[in-house]
SEVEXBA-733541 format. One line per field, with one value per residue (C-alpha): residue number from 1; residue in three letters; x, y, z. Coordinates in nm, 2 decimals, padded with zeros to 4 digits. Layout:
% residues N
i	[NUM | ...]
aa	[ALA | ...]
c1	[X | ...]
c2	[Y | ...]
c3	[Z | ...]
This chain:
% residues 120
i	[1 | 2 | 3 | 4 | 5 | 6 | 7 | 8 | 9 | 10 | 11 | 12 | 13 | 14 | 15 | 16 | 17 | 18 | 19 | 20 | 21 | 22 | 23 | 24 | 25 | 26 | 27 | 28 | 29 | 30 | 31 | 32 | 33 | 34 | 35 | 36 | 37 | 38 | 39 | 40 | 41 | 42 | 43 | 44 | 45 | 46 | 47 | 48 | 49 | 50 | 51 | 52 | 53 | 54 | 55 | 56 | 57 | 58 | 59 | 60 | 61 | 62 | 63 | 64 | 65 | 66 | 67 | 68 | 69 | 70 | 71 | 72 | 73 | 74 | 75 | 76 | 77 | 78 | 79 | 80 | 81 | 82 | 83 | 84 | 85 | 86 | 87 | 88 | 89 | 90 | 91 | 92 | 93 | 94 | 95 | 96 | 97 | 98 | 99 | 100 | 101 | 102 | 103 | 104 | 105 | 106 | 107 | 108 | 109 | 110 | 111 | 112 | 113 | 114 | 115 | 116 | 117 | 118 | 119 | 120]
aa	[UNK | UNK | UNK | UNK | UNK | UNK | UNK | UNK | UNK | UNK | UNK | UNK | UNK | UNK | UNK | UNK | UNK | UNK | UNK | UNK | UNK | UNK | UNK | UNK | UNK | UNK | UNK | UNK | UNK | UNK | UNK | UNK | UNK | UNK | UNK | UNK | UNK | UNK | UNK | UNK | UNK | UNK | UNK | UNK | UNK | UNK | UNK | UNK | UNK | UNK | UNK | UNK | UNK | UNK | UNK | UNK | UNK | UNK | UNK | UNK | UNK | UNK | UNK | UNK | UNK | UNK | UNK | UNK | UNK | UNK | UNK | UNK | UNK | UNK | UNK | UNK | UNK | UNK | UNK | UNK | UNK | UNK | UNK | UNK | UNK | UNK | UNK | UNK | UNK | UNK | UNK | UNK | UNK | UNK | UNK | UNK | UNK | UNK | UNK | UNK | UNK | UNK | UNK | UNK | UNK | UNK | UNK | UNK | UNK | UNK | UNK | UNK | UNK | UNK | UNK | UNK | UNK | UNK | UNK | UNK]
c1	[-02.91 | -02.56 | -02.28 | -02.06 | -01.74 | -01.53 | -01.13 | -00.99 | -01.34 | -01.32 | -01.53 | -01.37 | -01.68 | -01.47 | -01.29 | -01.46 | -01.47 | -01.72 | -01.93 | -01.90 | -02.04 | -02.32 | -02.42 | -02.41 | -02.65 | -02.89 | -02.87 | -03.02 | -02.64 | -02.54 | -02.24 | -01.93 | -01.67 | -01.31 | -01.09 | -00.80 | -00.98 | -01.26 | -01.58 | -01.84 | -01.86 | -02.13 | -02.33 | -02.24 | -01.96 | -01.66 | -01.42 | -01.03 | -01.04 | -01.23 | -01.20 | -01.40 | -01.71 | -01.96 | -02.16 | -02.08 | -01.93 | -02.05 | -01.85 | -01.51 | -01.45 | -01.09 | -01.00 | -00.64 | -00.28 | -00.13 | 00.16 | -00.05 | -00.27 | 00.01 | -00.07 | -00.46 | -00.43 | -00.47 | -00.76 | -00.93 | -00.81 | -00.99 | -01.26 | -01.34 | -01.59 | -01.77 | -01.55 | -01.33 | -01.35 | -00.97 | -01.08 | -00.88 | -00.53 | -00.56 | -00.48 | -00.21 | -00.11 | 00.00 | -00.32 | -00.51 | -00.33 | -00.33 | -00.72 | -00.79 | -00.60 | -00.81 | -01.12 | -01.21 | -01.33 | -01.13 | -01.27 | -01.10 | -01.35 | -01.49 | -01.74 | -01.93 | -01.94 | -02.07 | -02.34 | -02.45 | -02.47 | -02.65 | -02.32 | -02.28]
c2	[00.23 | 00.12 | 00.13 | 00.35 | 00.47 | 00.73 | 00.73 | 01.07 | 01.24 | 01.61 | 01.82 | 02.13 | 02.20 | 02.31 | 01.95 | 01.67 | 01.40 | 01.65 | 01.74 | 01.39 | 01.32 | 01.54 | 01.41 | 01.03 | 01.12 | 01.30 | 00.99 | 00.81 | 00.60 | 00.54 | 00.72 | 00.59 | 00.86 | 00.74 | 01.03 | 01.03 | 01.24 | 01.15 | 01.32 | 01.39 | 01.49 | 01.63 | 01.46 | 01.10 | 00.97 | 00.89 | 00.63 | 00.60 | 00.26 | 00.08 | -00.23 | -00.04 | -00.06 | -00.32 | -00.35 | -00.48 | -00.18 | -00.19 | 00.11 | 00.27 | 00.59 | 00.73 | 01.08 | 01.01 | 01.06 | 00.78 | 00.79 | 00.70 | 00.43 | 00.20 | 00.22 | 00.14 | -00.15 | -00.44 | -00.31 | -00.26 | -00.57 | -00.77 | -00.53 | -00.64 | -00.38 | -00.42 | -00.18 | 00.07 | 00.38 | 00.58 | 00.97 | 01.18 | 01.27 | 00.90 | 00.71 | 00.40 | 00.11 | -00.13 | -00.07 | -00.12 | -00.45 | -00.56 | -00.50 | -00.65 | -00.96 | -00.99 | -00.94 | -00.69 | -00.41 | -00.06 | 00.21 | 00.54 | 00.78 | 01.07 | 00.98 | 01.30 | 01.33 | 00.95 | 01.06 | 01.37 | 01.14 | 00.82 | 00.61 | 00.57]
c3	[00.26 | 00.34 | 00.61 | 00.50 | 00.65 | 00.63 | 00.63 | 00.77 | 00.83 | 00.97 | 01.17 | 00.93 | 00.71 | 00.41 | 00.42 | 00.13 | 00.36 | 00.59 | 00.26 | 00.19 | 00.53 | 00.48 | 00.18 | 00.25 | 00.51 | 00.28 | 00.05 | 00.37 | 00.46 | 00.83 | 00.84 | 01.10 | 01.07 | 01.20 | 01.26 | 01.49 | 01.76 | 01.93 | 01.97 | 01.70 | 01.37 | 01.24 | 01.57 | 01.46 | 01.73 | 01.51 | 01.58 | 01.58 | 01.44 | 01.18 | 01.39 | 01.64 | 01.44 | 01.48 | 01.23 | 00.86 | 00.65 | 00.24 | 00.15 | 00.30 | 00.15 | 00.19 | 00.27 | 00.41 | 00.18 | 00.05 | 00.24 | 00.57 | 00.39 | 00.51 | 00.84 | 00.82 | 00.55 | 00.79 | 00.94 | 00.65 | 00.53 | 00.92 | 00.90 | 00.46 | 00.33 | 00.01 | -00.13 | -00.11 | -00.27 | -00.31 | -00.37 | -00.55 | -00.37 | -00.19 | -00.46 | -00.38 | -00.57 | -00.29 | -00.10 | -00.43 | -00.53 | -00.17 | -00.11 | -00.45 | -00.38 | -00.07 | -00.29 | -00.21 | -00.49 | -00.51 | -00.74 | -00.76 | -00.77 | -00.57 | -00.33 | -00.40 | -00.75 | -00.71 | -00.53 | -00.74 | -01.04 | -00.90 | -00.89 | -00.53]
């Protein structure tokens, strides 16, 4: 089991990061969505910052565009996950080379296709 959590997660159930949410639950992960609103998704209590949660994160999964990324990189930088997985549409270079050269590992890769093939 890890800690695993999720980048632009969404109550919307036709959203990936809420099947992805779904599914890392099934797979037995502890799930800490961050989303800009509060509340719950999917009955977890999400967060609006990484920093926020406690506990060590293993795997960050990223559901927001590029052109944001900017804006979270030094918290995922102070809050170093075991890795960082960049889904498809959230690809970026300068968060790639700038996580990397913190080392910490960046796979792009979908998250749910990971976890329907044993990969996660």
């Amino acid at each position: 089991m890890q800690n695993v959590a999720i980048l632009g997660a969404s109550p919307k159930k036709g959203r990936y990061s809420n099947q992805a949410q779904k599914l890392l639950v099934e797979h037995g992960h502890k799930v800490f969505p961050i989303s800009l609103k509060n509340g719950e998704i999917e009955g977890v209590p999400s967060y609006q910052n990484i920093g926020d949660i406690e506990v060590a994160i293993d795997t960050l999964t990223v559901y927001v565009r590029p052109e944001h990324l900017e804006n979270y990189m030094k918290a995922i930088i102070s809050a170093h996950p075991g890795r960082v997985i960049l889904n498809p549409g959230t690809e970026s270079e300068p968060l790639k080379a700038e996580l990397e050269s913190h080392n910490i590992e960046v796979i792009e890769a979908c998250t749910l296709v990971m976890l329907r093939t044993g990969q996660f």
